[in-house]
Backbone bond lengths (Angstrom), bond angles and torsions (degrees), N, CA, C in turn:
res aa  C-N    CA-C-N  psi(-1)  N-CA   C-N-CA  omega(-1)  CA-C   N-CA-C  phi
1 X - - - 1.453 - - 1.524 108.46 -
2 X 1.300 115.95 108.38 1.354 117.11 172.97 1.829 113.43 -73.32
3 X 1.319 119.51 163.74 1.695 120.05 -171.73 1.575 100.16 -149.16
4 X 1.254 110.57 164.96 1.576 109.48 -154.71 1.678 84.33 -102.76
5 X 1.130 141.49 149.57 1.548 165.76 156.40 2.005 93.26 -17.88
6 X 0.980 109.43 -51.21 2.111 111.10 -176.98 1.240 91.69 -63.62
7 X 1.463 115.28 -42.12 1.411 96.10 -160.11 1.967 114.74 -74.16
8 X 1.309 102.29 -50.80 1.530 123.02 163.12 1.714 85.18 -8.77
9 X 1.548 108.23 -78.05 1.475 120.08 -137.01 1.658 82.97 -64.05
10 X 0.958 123.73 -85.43 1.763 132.21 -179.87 1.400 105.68 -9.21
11 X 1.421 122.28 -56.63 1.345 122.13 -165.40 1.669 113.33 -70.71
12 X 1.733 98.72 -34.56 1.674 105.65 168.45 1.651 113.98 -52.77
13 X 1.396 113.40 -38.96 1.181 113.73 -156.68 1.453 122.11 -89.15
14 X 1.554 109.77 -2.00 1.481 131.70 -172.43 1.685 80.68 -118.88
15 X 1.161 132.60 4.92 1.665 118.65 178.79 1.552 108.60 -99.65
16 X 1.567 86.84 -20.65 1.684 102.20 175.03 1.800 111.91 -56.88
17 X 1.111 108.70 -52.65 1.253 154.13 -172.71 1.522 165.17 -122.57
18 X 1.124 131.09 71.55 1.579 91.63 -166.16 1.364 128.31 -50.75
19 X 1.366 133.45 151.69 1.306 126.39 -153.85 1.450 85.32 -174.80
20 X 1.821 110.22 150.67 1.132 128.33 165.60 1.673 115.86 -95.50
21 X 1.827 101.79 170.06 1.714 85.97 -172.04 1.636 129.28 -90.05
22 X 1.184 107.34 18.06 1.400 125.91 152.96 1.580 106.59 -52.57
23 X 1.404 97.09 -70.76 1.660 108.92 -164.78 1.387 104.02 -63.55
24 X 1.014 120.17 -58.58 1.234 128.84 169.00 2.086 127.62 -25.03
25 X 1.191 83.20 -33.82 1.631 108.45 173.64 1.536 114.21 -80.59
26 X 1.382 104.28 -37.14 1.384 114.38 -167.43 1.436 94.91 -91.72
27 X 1.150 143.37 -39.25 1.491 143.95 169.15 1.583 99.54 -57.36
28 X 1.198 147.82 -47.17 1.526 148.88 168.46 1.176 105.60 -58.32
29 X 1.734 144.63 -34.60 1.152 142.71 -176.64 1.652 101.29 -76.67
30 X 1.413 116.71 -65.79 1.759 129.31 -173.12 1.521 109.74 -44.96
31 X 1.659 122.44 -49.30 1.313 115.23 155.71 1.601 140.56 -95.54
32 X 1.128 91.23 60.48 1.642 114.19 -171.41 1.711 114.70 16.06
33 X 1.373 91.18 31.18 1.811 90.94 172.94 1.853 129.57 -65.16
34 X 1.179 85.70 13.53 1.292 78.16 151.87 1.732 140.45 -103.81
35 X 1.565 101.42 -9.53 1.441 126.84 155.56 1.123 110.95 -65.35
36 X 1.560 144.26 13.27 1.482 141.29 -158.80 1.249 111.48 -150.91
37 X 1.637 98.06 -44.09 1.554 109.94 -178.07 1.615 125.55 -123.11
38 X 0.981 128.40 156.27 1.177 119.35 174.89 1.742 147.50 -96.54
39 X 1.929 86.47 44.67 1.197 114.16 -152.31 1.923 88.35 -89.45
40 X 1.358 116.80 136.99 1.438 117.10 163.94 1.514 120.69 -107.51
41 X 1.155 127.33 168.80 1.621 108.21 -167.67 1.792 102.60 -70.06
42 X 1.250 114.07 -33.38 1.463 131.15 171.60 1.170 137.08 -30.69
43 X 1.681 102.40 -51.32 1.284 133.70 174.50 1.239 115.92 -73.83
44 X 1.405 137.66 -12.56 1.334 147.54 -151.05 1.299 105.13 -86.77
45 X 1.733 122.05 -56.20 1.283 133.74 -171.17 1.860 93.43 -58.74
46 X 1.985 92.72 -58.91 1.779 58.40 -157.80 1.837 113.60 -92.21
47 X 1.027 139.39 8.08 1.570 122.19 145.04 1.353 109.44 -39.63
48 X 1.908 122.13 -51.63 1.692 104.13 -150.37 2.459 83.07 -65.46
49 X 0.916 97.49 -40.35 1.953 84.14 172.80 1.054 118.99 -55.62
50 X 0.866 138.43 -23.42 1.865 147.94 -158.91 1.570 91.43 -94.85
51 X 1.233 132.99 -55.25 1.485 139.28 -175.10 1.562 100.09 -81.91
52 X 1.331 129.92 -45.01 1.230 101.52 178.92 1.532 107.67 -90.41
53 X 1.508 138.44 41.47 1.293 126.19 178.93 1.962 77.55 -102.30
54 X 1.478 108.31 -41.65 1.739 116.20 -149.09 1.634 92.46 -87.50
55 X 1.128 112.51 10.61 1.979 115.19 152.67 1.587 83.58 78.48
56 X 1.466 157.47 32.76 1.205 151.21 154.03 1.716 104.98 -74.61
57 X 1.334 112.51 -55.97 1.826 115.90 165.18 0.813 116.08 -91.00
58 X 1.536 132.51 -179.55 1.298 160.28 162.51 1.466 125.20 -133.28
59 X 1.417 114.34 142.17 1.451 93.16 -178.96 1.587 86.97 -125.07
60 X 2.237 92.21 172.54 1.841 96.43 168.51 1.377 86.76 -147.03
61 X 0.989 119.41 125.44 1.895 122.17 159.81 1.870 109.09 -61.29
62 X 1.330 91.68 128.48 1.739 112.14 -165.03 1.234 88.41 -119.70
63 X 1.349 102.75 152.86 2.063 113.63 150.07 1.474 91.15 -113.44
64 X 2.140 80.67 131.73 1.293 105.27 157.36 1.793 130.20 -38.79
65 X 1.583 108.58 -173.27 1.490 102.73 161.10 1.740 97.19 -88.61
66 X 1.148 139.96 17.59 1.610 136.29 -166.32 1.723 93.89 -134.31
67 X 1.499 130.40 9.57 1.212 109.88 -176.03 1.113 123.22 79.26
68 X 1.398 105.68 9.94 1.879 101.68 -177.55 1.764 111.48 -103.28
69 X 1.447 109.80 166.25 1.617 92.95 -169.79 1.749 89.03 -105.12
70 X 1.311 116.09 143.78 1.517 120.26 -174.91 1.348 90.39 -139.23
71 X 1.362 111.76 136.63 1.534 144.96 -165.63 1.743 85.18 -87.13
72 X 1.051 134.41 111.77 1.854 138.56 164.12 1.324 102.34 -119.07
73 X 1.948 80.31 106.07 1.567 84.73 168.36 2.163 124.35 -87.57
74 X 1.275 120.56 157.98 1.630 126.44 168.48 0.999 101.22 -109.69
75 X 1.144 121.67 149.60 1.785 139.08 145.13 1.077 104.90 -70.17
76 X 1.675 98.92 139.01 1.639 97.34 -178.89 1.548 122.05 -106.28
77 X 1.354 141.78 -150.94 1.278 96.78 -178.51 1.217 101.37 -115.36
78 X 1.262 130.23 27.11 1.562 138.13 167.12 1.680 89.38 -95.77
79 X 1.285 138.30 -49.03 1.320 123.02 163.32 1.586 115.43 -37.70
80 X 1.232 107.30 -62.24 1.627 115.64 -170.62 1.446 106.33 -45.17
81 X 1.588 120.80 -36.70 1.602 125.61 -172.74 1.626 98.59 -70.64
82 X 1.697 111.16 -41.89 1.571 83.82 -156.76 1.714 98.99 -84.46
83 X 1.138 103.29 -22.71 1.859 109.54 -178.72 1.670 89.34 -43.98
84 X 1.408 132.02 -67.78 0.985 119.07 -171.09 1.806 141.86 -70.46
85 X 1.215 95.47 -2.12 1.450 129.59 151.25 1.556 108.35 -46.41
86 X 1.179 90.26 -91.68 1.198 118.93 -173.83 1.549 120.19 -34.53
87 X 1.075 116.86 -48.60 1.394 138.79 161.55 1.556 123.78 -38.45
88 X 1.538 90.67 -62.52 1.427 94.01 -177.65 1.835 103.30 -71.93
89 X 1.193 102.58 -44.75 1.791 90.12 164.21 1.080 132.34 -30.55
90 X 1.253 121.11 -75.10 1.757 151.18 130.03 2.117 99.11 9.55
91 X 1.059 106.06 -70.11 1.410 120.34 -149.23 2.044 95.06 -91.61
92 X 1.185 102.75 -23.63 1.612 101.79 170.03 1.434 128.08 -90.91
93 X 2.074 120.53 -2.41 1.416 101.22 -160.58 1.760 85.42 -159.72
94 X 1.346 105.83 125.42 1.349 108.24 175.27 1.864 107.07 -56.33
95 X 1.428 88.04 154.15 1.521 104.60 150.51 1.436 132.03 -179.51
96 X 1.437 85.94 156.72 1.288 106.99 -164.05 1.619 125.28 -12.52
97 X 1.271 151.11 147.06 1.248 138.41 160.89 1.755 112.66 -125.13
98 X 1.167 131.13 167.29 1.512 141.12 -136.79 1.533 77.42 -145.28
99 X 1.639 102.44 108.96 1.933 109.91 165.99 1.807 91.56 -129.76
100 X 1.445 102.77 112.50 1.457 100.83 158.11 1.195 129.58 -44.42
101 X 1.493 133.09 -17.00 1.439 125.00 179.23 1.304 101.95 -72.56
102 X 1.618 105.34 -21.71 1.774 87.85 -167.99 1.920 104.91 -68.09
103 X 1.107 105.96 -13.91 1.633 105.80 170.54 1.377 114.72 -53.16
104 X 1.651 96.01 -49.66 1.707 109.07 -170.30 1.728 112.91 -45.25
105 X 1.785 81.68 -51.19 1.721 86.76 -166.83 1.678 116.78 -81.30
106 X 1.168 104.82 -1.03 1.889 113.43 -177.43 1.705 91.25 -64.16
107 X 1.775 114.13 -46.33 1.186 148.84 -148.15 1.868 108.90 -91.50
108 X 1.572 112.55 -14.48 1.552 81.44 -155.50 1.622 113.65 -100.87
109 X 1.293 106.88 23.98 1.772 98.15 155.30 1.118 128.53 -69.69
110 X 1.983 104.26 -3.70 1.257 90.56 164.30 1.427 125.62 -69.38
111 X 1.261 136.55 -42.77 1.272 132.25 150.54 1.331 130.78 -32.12
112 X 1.502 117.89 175.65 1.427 120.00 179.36 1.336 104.32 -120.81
113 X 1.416 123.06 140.95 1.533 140.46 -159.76 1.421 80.70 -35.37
114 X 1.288 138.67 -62.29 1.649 123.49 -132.58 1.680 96.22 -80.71
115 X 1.303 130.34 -53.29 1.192 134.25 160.21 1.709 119.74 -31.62
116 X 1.257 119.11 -35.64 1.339 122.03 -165.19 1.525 90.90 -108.95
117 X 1.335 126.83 14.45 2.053 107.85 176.89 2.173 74.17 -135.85
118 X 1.069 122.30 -1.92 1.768 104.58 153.97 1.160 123.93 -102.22
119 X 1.591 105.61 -30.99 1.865 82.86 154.84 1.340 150.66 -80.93
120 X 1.800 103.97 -8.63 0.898 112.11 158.41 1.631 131.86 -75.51
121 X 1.286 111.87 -26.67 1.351 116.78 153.89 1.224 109.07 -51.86
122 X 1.162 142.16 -43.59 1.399 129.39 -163.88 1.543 114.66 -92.79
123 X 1.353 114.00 -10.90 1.575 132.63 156.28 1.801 89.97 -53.12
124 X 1.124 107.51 -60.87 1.930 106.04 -134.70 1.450 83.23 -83.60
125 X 1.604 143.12 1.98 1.448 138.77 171.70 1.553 100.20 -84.14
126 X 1.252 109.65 -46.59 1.834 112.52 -175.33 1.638 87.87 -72.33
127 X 0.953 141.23 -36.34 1.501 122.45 -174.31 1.905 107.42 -68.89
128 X 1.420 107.21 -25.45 1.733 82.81 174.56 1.491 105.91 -118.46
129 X 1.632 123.48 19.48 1.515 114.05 122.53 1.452 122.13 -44.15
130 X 1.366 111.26 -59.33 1.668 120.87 -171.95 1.401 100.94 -55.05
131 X 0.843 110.15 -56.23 2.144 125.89 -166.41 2.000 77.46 -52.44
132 X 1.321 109.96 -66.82 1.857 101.39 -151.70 1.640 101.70 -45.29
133 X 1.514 107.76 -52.92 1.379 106.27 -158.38 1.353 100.46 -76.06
134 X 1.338 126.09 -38.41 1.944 101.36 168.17 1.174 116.40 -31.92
135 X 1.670 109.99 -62.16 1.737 98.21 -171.25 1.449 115.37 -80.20
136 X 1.194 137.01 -8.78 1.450 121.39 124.99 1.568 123.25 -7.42
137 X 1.386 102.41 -84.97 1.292 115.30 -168.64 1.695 121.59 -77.57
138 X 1.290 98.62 -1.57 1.726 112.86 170.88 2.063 105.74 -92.24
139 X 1.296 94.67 -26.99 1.972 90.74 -174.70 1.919 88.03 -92.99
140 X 1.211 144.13 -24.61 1.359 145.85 -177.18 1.673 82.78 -83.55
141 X 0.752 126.49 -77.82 1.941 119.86 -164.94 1.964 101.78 -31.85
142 X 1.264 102.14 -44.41 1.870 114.13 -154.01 1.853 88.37 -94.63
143 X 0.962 126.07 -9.19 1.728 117.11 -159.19 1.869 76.99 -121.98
144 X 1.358 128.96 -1.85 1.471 111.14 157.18 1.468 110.15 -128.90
145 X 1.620 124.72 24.16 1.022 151.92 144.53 1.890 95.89 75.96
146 X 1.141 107.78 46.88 1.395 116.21 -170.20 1.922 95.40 -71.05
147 X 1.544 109.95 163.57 1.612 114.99 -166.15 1.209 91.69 -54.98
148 X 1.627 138.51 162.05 1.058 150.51 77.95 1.490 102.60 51.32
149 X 1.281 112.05 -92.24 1.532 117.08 -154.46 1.726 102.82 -68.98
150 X 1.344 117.84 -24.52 1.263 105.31 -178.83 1.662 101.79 -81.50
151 X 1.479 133.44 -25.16 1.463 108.92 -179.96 1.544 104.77 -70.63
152 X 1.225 118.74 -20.83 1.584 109.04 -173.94 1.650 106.64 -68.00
153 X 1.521 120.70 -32.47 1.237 110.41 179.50 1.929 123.32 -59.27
154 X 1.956 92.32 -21.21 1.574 83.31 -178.00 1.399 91.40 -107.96
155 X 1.301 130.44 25.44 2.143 128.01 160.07 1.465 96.77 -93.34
156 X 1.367 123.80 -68.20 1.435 122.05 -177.55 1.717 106.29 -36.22
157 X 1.309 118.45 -59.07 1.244 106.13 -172.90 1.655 114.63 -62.23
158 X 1.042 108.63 2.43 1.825 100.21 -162.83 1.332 98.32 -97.72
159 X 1.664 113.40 -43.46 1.542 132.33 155.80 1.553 103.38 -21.62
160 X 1.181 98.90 -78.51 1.945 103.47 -164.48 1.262 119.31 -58.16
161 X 1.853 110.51 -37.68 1.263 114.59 166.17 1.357 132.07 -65.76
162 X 1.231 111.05 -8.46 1.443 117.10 179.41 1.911 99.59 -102.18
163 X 1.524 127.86 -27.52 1.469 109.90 175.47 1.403 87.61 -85.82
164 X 1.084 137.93 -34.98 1.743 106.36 170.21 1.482 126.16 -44.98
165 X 1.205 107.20 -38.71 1.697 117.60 -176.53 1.490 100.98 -57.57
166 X 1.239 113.84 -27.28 2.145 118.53 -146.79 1.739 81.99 -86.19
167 X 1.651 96.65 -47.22 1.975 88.73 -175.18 1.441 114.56 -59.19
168 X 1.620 117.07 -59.94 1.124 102.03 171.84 1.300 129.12 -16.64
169 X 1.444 82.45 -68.98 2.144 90.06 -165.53 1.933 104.19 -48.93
170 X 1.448 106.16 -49.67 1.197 104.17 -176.31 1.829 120.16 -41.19
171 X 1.879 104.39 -46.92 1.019 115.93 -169.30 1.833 116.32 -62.78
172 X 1.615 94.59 -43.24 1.488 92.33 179.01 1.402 111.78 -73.58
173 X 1.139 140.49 -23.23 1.509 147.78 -178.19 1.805 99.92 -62.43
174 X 1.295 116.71 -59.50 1.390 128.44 173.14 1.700 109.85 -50.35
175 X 1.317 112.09 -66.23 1.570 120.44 176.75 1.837 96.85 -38.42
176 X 0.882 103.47 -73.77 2.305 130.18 -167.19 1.577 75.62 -44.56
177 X 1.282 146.21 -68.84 1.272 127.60 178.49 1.275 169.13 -77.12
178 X 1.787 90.61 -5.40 1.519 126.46 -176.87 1.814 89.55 -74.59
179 X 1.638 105.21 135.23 1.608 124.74 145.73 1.575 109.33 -28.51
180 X 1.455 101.98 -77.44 1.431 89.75 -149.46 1.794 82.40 -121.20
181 X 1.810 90.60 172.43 1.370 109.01 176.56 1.255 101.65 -119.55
């Protein structure tokens, strides 16, 4: 049984735990997985249905500590097999990723050189915002001694964000010197 990349992440995160989809939301908000994944708050309700229709979850209606009834979903252990499937897939074979700039730049003769070397400057400023607060959030991951695999998620990103920075620079240096546009 193949599973779409949201789901992977969803199914990890109820493997952690059982957990309802409140919590579940709020664990996707705290590690900014939505910069990673392509999970929307929207999508949440109905994947955790979509996985428990295809017998990967389970649910049991609980009362809260307030008396409330909360849907807690488990992984089951035909979930647990394909989560781990999936993973090693995941973890053996690049792929592809979807950056809207690459729209920009398919696109930017529509602009005029001076317009198209300031917004790209102002791309490569939000890129070492991004770069600061990764390593922010890589010395906060390690200074609360969080696993292993989660500081690599905010090193890998600092990695990419920094050879993005190298193109930039390259790109506007090339643009700032090319004849013609």
């Amino acid at each position: 049984m193949t599973i779409s990349s949201k789901e992977v992440a969803l199914l990890g995160l109820v493997n952690e735990k059982p957990k309802h989809a409140y919590e579940i939301e709020n664990d996707i908000k705290e590690r900014d997985m939505r910069y990673w994944t392509e999970i929307s708050m929207s999508s949440v309700y109905k994947l955790l249905n979509k996985l428990e229709r295809n017998r990967l979850l389970e649910s049991e209606i609980k009362l809260s500590e307030n008396n409330v009834s909360q849907k807690i979903y488990s992984i089951t252990s035909q979930g647990v097999q394909v989560l781990k499937e999936e993973i090693r897939e995941l973890v053996s074979s690049w792929q592809p990723s979807k950056y809207p700039v690459d729209i920009a730049l398919s696109n930017l003769k529509l602009l005029n050189k001076t317009d198209a070397i300031e917004g790209l400057n102002e791309y490569s400023r939000s890129l070492d915002e991004m770069i600061e607060c990764y390593k922010k959030l890589e010395t906060k991951l390690q200074d609360y001694d969080c696993d292993f695999s989660y500081i690599q998620l905010a090193t890998r990103r600092i990695c990419l964000l920094k050879a993005e920075k190298e193109w930039i620079i390259n790109f506007i240096t090339k643009l700032q010197e090319a004849d013609e546009w």
